[in-house]
mmJSON file of the N, C-alpha and C atoms, coordinates in Angstrom:
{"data_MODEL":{"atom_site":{
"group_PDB":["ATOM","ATOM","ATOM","ATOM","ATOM","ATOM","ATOM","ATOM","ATOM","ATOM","ATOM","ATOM","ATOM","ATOM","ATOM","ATOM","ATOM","ATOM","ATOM","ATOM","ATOM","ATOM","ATOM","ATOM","ATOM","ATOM","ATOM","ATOM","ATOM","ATOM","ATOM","ATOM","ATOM","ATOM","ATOM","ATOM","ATOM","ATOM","ATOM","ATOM","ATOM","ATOM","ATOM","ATOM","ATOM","ATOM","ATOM","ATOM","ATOM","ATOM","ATOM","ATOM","ATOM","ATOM","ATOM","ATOM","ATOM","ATOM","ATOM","ATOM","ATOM","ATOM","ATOM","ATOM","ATOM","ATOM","ATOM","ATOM","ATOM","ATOM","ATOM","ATOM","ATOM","ATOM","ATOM","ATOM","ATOM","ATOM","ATOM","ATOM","ATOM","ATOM","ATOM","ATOM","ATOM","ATOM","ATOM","ATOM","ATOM","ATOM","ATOM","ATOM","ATOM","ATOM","ATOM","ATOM","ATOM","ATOM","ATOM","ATOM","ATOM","ATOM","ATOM","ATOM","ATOM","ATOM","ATOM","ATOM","ATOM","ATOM","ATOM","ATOM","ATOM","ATOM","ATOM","ATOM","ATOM","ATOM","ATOM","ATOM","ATOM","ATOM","ATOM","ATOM","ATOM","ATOM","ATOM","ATOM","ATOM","ATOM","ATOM","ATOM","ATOM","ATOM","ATOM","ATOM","ATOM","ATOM","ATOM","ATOM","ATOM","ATOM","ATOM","ATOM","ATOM","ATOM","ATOM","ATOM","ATOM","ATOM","ATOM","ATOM","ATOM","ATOM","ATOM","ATOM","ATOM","ATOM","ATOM","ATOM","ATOM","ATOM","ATOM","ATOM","ATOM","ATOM","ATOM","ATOM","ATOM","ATOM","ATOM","ATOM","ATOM","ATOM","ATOM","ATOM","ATOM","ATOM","ATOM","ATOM","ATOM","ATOM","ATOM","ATOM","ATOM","ATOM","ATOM","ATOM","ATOM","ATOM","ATOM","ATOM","ATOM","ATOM","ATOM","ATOM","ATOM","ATOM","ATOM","ATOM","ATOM","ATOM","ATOM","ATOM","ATOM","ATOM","ATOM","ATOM","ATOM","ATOM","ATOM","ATOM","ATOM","ATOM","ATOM","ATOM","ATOM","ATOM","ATOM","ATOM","ATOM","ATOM","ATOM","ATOM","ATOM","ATOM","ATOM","ATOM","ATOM","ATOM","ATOM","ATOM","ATOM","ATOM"],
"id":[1,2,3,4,5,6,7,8,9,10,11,12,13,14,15,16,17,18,19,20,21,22,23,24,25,26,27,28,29,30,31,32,33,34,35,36,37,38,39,40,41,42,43,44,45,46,47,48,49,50,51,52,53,54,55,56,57,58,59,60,61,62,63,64,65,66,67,68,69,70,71,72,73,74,75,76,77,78,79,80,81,82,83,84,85,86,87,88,89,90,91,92,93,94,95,96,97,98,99,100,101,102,103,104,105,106,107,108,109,110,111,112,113,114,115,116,117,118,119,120,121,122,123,124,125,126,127,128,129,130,131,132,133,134,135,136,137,138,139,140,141,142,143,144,145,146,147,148,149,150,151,152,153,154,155,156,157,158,159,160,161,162,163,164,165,166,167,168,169,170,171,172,173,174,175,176,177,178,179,180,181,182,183,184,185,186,187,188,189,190,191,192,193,194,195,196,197,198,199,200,201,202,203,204,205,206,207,208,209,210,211,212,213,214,215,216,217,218,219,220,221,222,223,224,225,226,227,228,229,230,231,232,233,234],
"type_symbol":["N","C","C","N","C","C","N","C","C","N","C","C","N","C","C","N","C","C","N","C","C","N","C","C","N","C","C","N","C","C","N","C","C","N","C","C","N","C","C","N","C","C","N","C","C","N","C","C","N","C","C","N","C","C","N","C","C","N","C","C","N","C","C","N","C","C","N","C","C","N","C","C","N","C","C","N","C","C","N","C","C","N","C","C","N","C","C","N","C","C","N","C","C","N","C","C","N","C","C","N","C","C","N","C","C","N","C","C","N","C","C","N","C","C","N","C","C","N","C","C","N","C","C","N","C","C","N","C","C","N","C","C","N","C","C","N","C","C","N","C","C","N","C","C","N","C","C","N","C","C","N","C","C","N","C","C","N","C","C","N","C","C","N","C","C","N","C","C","N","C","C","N","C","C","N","C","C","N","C","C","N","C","C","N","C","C","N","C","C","N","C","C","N","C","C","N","C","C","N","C","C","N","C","C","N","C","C","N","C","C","N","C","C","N","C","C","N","C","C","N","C","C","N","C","C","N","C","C","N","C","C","N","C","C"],
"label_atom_id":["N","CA","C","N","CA","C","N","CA","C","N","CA","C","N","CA","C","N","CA","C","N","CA","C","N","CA","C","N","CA","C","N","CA","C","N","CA","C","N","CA","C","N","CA","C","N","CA","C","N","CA","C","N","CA","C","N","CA","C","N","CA","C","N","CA","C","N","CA","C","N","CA","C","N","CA","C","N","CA","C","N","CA","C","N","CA","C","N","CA","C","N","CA","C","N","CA","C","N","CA","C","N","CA","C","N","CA","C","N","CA","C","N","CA","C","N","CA","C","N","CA","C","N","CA","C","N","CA","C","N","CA","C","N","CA","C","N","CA","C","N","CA","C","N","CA","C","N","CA","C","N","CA","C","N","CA","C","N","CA","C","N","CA","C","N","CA","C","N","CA","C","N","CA","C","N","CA","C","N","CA","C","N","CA","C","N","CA","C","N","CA","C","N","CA","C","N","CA","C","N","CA","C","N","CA","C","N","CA","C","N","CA","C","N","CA","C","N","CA","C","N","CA","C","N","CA","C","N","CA","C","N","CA","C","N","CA","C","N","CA","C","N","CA","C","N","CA","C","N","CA","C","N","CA","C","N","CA","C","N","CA","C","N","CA","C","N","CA","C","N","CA","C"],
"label_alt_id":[null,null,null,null,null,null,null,null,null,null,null,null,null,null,null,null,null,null,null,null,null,null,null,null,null,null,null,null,null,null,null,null,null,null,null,null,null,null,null,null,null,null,null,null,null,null,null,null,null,null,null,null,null,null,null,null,null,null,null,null,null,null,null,null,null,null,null,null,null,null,null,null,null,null,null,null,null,null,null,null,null,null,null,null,null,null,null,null,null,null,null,null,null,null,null,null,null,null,null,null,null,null,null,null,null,null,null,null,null,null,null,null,null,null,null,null,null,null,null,null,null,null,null,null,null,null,null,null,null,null,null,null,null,null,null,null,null,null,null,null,null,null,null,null,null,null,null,null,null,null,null,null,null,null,null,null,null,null,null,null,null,null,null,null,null,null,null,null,null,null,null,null,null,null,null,null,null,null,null,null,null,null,null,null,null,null,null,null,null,null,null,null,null,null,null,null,null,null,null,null,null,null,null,null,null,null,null,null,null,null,null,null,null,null,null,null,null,null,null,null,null,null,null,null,null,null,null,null,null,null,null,null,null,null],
"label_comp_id":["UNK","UNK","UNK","UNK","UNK","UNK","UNK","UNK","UNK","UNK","UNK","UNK","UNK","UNK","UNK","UNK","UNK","UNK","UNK","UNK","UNK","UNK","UNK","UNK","UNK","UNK","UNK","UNK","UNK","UNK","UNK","UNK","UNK","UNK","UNK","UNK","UNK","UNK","UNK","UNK","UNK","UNK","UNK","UNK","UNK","UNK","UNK","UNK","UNK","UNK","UNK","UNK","UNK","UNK","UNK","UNK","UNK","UNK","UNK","UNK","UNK","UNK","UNK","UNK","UNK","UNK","UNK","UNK","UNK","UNK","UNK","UNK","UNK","UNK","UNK","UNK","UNK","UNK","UNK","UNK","UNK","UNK","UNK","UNK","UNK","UNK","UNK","UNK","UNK","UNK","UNK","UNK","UNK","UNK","UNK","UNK","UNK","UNK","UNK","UNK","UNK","UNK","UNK","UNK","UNK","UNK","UNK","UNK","UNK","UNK","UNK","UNK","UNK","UNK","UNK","UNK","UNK","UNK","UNK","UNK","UNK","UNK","UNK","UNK","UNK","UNK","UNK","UNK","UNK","UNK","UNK","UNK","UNK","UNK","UNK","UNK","UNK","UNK","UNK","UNK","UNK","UNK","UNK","UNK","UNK","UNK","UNK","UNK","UNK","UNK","UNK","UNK","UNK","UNK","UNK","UNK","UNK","UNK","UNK","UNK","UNK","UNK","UNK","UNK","UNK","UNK","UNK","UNK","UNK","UNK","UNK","UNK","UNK","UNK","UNK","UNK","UNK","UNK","UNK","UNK","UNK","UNK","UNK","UNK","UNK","UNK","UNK","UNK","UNK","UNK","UNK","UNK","UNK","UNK","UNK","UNK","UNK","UNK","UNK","UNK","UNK","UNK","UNK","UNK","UNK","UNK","UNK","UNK","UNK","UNK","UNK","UNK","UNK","UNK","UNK","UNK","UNK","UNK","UNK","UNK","UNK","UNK","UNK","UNK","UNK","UNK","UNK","UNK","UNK","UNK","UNK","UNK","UNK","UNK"],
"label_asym_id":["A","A","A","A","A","A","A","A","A","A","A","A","A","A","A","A","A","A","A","A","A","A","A","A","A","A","A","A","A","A","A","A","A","A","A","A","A","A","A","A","A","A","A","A","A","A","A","A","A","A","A","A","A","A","A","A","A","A","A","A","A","A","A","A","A","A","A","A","A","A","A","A","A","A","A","A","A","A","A","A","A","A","A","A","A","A","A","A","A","A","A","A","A","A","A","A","A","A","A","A","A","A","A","A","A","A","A","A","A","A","A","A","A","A","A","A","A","A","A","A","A","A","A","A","A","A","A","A","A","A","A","A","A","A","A","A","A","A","A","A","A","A","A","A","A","A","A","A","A","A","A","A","A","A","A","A","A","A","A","A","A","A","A","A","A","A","A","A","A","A","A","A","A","A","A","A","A","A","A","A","A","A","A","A","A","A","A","A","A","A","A","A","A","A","A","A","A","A","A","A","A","A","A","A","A","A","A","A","A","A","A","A","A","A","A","A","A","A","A","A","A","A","A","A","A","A","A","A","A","A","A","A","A","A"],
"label_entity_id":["1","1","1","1","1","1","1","1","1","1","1","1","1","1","1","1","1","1","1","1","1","1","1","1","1","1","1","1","1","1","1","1","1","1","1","1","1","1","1","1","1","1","1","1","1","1","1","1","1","1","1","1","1","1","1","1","1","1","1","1","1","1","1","1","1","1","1","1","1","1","1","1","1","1","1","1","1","1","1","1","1","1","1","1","1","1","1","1","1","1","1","1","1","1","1","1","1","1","1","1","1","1","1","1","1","1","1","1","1","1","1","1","1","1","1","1","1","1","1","1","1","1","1","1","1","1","1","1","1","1","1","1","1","1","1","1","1","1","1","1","1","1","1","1","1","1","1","1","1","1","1","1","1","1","1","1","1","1","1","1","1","1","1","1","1","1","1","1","1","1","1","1","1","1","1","1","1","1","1","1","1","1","1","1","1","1","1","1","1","1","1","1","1","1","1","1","1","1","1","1","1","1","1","1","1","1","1","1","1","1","1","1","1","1","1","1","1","1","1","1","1","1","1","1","1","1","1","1","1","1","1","1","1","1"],
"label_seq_id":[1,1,1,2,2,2,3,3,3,4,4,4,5,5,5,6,6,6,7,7,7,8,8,8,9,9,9,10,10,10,11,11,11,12,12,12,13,13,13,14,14,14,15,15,15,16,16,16,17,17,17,18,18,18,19,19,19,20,20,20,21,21,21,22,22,22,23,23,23,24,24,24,25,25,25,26,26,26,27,27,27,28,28,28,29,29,29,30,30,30,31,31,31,32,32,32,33,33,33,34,34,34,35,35,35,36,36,36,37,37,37,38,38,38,39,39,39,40,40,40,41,41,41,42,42,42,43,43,43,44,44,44,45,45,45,46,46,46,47,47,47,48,48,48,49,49,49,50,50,50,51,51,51,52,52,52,53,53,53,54,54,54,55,55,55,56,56,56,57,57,57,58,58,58,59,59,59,60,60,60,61,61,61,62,62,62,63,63,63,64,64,64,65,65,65,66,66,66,67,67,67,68,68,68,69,69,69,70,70,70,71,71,71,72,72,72,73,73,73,74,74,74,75,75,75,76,76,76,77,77,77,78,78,78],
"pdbx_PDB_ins_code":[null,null,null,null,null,null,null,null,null,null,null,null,null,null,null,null,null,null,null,null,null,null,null,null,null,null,null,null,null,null,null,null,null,null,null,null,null,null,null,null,null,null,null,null,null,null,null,null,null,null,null,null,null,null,null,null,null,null,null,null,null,null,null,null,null,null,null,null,null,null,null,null,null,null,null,null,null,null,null,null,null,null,null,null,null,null,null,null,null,null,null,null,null,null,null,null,null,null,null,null,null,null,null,null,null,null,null,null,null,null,null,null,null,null,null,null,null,null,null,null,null,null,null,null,null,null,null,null,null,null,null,null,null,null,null,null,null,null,null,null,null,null,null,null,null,null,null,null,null,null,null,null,null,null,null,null,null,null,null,null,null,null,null,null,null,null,null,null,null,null,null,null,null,null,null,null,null,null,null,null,null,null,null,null,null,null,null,null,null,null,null,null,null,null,null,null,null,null,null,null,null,null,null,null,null,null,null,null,null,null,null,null,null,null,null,null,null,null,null,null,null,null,null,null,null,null,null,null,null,null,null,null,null,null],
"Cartn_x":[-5.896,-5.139,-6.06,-5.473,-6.246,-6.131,-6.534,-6.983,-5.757,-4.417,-3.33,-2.499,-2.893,-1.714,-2.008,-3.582,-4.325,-3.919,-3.641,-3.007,-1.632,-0.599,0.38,0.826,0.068,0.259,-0.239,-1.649,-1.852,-0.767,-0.235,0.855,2.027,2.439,3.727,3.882,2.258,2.237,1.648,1.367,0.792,-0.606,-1.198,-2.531,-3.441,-2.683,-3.27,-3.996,-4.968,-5.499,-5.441,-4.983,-4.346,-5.175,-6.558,-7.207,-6.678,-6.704,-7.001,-5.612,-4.205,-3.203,-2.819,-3.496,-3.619,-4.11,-5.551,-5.993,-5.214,-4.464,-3.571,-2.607,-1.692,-0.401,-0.964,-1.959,-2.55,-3.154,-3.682,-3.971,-2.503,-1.79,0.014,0.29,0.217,0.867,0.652,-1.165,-2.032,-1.485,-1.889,-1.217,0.345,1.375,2.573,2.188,1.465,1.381,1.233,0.035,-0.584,0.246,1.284,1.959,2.814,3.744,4.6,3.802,2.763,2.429,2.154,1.57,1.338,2.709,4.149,5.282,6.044,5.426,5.442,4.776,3.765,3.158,3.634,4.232,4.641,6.421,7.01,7.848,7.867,6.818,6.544,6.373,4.483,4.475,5.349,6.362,7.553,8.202,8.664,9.438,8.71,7.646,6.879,6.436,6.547,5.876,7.599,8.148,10.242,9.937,9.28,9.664,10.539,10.939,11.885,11.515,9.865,9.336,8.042,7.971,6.773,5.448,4.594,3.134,2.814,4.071,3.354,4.107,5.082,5.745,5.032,4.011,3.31,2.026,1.496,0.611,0.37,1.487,1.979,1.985,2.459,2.932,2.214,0.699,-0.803,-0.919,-1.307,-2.152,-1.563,0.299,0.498,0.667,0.518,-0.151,-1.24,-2.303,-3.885,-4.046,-3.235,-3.435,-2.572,-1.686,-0.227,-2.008,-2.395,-3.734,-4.302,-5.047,-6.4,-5.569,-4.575,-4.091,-4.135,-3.523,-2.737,-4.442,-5.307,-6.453,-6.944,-7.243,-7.753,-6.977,-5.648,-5.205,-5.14,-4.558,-4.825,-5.902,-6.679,-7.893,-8.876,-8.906,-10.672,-10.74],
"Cartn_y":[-22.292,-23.469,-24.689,-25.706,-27.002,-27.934,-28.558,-29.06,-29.828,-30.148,-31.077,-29.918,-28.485,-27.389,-27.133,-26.862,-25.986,-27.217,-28.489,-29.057,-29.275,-28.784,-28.694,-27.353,-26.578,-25.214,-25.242,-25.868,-25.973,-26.811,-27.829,-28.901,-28.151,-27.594,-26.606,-24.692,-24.803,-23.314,-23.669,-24.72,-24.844,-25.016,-25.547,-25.527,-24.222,-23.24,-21.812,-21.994,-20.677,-21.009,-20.143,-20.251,-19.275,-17.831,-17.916,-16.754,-15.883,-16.731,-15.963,-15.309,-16.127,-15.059,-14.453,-14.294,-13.243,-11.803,-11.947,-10.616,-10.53,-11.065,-10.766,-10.164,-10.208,-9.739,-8.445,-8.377,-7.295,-6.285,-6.23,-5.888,-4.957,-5.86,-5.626,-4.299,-4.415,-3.7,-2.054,-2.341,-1.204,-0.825,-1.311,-0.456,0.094,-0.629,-0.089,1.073,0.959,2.575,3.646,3.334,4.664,4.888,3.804,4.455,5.648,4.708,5.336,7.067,6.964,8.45,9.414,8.493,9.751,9.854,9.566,9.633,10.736,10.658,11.634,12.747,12.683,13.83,15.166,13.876,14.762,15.455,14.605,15.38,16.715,16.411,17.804,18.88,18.616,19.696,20.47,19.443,20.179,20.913,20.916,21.578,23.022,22.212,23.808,24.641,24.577,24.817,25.837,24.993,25.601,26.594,26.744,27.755,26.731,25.485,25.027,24.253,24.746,23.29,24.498,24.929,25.737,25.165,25.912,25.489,24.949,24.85,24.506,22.832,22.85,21.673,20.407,21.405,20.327,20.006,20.779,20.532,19.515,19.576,18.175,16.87,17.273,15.776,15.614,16.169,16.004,15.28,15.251,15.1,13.996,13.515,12.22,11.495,11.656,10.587,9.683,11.119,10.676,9.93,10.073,9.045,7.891,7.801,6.448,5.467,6.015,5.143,5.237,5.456,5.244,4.121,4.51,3.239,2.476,2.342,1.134,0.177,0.841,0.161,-0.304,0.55,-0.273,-1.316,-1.828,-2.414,-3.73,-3.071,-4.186,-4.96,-4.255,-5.141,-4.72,-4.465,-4.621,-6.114],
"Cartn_z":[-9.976,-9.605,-9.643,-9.997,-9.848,-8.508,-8.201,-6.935,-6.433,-7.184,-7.008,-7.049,-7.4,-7.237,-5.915,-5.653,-4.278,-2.905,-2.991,-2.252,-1.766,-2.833,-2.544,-1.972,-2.366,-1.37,-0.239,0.252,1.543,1.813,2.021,2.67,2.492,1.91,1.995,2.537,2.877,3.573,4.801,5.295,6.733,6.913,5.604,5.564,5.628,4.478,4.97,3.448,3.52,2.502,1.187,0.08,-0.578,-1.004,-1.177,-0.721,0.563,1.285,3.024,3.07,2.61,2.042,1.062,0.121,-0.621,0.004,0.743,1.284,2.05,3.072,3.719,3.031,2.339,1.667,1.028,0.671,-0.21,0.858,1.982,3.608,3.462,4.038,4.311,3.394,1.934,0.931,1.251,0.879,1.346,2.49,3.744,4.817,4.97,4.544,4.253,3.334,1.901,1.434,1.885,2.917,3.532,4.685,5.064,6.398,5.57,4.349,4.002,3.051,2.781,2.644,3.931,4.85,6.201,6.767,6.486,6.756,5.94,4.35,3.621,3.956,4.481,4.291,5.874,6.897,7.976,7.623,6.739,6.569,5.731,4.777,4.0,4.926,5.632,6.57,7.121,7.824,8.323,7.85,6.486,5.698,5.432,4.833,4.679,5.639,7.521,8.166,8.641,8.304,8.35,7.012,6.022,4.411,4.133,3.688,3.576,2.053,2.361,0.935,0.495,-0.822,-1.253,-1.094,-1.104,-1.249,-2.643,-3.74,-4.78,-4.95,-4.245,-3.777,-2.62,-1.654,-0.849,-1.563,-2.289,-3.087,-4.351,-5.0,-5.775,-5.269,-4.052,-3.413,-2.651,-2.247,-2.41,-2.93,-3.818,-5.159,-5.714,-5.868,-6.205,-4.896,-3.791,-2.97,-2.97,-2.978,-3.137,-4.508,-5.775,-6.921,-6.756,-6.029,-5.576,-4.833,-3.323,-2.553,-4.025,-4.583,-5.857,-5.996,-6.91,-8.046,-7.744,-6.378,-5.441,-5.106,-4.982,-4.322,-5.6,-6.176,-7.782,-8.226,-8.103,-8.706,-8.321,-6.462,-5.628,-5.373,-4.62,-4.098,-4.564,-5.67,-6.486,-7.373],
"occupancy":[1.0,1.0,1.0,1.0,1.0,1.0,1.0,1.0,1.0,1.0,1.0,1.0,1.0,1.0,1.0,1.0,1.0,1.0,1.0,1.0,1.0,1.0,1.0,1.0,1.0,1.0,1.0,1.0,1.0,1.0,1.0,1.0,1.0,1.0,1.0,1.0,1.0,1.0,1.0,1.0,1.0,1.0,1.0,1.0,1.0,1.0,1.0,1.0,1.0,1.0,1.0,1.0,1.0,1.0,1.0,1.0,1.0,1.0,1.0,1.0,1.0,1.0,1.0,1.0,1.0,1.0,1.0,1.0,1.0,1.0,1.0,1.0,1.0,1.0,1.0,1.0,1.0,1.0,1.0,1.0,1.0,1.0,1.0,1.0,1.0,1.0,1.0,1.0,1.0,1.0,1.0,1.0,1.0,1.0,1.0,1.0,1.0,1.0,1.0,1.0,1.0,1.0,1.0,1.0,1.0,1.0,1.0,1.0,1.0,1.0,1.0,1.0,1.0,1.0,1.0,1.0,1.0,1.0,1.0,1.0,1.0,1.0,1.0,1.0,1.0,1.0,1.0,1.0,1.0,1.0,1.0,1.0,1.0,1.0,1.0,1.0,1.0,1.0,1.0,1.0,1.0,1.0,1.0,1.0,1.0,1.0,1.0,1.0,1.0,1.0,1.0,1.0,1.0,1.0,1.0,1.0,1.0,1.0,1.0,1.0,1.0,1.0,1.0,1.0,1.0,1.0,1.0,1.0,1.0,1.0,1.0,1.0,1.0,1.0,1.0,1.0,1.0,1.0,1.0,1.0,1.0,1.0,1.0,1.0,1.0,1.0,1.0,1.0,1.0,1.0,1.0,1.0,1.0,1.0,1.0,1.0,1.0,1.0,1.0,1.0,1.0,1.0,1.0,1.0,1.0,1.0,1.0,1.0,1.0,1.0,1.0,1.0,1.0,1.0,1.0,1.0,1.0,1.0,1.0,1.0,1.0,1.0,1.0,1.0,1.0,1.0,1.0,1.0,1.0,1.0,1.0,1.0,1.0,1.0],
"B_iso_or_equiv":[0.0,0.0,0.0,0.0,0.0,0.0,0.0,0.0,0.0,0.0,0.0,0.0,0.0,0.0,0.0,0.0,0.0,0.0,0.0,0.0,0.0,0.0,0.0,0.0,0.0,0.0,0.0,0.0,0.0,0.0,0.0,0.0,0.0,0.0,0.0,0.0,0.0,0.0,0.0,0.0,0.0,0.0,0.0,0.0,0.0,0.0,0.0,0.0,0.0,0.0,0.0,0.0,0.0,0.0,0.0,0.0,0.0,0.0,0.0,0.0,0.0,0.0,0.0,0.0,0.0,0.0,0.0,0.0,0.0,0.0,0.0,0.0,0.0,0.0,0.0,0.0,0.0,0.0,0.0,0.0,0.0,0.0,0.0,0.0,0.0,0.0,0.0,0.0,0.0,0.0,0.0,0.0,0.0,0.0,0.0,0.0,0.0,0.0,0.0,0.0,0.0,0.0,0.0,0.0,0.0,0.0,0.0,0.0,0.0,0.0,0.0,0.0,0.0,0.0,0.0,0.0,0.0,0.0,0.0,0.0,0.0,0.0,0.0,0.0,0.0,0.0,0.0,0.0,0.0,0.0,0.0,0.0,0.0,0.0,0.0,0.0,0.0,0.0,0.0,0.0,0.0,0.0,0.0,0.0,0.0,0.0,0.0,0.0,0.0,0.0,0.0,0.0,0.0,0.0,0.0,0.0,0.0,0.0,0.0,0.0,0.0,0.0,0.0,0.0,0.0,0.0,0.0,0.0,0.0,0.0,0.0,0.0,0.0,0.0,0.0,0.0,0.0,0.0,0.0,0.0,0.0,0.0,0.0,0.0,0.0,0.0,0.0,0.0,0.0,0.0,0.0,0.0,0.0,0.0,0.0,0.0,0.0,0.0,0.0,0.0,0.0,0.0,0.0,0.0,0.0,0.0,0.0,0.0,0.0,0.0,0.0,0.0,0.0,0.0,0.0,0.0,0.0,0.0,0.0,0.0,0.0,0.0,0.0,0.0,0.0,0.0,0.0,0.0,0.0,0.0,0.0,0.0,0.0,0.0],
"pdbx_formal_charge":[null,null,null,null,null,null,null,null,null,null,null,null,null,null,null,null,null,null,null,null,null,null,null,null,null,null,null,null,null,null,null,null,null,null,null,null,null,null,null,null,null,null,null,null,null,null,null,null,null,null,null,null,null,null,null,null,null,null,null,null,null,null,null,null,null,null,null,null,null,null,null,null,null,null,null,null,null,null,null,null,null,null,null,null,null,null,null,null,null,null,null,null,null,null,null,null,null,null,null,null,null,null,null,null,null,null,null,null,null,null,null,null,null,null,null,null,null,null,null,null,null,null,null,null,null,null,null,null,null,null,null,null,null,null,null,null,null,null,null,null,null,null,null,null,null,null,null,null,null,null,null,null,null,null,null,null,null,null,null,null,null,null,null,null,null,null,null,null,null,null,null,null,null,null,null,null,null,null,null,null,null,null,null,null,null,null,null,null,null,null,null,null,null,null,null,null,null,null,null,null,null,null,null,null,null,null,null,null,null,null,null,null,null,null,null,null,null,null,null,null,null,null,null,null,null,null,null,null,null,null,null,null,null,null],
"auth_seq_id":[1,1,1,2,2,2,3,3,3,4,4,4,5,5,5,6,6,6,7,7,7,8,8,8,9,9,9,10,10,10,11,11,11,12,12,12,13,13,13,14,14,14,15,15,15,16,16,16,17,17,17,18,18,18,19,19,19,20,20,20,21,21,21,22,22,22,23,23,23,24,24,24,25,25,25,26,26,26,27,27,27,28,28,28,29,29,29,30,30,30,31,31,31,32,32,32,33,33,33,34,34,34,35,35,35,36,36,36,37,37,37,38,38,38,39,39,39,40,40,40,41,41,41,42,42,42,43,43,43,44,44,44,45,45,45,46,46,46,47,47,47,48,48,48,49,49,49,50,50,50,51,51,51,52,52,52,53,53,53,54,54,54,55,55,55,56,56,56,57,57,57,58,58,58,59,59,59,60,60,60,61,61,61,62,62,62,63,63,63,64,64,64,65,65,65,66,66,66,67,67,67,68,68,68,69,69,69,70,70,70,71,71,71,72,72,72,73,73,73,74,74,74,75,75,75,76,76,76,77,77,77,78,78,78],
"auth_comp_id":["UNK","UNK","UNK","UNK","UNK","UNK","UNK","UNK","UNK","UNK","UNK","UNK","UNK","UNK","UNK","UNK","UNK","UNK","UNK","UNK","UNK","UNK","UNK","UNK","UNK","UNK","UNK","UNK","UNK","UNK","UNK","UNK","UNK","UNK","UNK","UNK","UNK","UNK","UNK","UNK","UNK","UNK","UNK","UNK","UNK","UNK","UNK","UNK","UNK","UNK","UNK","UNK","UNK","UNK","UNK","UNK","UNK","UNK","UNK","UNK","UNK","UNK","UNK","UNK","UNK","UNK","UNK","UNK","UNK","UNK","UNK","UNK","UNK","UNK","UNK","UNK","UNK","UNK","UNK","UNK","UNK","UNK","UNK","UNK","UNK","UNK","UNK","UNK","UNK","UNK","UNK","UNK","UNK","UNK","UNK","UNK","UNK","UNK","UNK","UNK","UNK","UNK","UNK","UNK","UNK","UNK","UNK","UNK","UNK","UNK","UNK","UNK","UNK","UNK","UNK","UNK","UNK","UNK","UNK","UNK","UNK","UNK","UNK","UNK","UNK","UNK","UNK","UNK","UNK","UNK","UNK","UNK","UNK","UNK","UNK","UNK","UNK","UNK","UNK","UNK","UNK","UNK","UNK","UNK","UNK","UNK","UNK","UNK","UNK","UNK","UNK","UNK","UNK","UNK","UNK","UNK","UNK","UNK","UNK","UNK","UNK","UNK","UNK","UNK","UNK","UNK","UNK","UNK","UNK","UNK","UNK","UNK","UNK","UNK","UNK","UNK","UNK","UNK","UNK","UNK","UNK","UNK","UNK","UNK","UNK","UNK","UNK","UNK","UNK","UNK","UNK","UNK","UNK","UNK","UNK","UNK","UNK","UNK","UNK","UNK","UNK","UNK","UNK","UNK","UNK","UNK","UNK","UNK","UNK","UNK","UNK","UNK","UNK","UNK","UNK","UNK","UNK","UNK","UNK","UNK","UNK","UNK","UNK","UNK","UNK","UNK","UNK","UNK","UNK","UNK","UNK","UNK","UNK","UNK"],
"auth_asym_id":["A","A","A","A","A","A","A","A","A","A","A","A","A","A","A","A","A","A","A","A","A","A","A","A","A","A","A","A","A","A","A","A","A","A","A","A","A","A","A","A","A","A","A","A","A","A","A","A","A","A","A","A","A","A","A","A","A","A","A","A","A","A","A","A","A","A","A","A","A","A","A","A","A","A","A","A","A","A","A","A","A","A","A","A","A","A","A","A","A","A","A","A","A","A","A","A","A","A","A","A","A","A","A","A","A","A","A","A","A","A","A","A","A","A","A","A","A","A","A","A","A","A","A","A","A","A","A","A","A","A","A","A","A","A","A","A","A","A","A","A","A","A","A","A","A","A","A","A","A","A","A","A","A","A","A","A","A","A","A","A","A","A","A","A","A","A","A","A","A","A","A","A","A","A","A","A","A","A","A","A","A","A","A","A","A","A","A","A","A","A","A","A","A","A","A","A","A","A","A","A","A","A","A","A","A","A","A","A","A","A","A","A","A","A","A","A","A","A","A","A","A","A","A","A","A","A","A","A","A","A","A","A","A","A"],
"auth_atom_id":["N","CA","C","N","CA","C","N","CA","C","N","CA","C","N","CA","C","N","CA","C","N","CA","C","N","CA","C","N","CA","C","N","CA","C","N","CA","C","N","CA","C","N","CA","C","N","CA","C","N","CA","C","N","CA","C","N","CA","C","N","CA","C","N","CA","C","N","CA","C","N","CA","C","N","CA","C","N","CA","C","N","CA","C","N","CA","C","N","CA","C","N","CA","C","N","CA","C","N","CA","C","N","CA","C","N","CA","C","N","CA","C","N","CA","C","N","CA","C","N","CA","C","N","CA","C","N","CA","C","N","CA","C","N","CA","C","N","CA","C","N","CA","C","N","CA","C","N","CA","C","N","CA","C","N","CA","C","N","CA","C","N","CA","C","N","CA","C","N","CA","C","N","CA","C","N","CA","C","N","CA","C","N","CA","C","N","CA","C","N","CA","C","N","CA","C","N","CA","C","N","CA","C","N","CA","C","N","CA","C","N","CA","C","N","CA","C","N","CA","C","N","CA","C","N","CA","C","N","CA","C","N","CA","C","N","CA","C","N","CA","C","N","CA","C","N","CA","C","N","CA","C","N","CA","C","N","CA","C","N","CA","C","N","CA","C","N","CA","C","N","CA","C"],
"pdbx_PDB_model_num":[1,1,1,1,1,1,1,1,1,1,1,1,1,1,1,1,1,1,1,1,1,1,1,1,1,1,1,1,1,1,1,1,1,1,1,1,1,1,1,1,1,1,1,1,1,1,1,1,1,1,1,1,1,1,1,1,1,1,1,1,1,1,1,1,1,1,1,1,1,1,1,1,1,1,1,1,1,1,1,1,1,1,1,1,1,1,1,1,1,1,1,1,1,1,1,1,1,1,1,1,1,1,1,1,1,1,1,1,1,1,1,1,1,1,1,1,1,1,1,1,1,1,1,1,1,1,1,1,1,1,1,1,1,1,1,1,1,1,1,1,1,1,1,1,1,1,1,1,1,1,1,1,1,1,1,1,1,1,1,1,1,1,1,1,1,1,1,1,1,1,1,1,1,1,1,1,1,1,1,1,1,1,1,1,1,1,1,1,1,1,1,1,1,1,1,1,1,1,1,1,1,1,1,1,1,1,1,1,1,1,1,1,1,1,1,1,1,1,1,1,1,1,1,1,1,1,1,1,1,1,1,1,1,1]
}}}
């Protein structure tokens, strides 16, 4: 942004600073992921702890969790 864009966003966001919300929103994202996988991951348990969900079923959904956080961090905040 140029210095007549980076001013009109401070005066129309409250004088925040568009870095400082960026890591913020990107903070936010990340933590919504990982809630919404440790939310995933207690309903699995359950299922499988009921026979309700296979071991080759909690195991998948392992494994595309733990690559959903990678991606999500690489993409996001590196």
């Amino acid at each position: 942004m140029n210095d007549a864009q980076r001013n009109a966003f401070k005066v129309a966001s409250g004088n925040a600073d568009p870095a400082m919300l960026s890591k913020l929103f990107i903070g936010a994202l990340l933590a919504l992921l990982i809630l919404w996988v440790g939310w995933g991951f207690v309903h699995v348990y359950r299922g499988y702890a009921a026979r309700h969900v296979t071991e080759q079923a909690l195991v998948r959904f392992a494994i595309r969790s733990v690559l959903l956080i990678i991606i999500g961090i690489y993409l996001f905040a590196s």
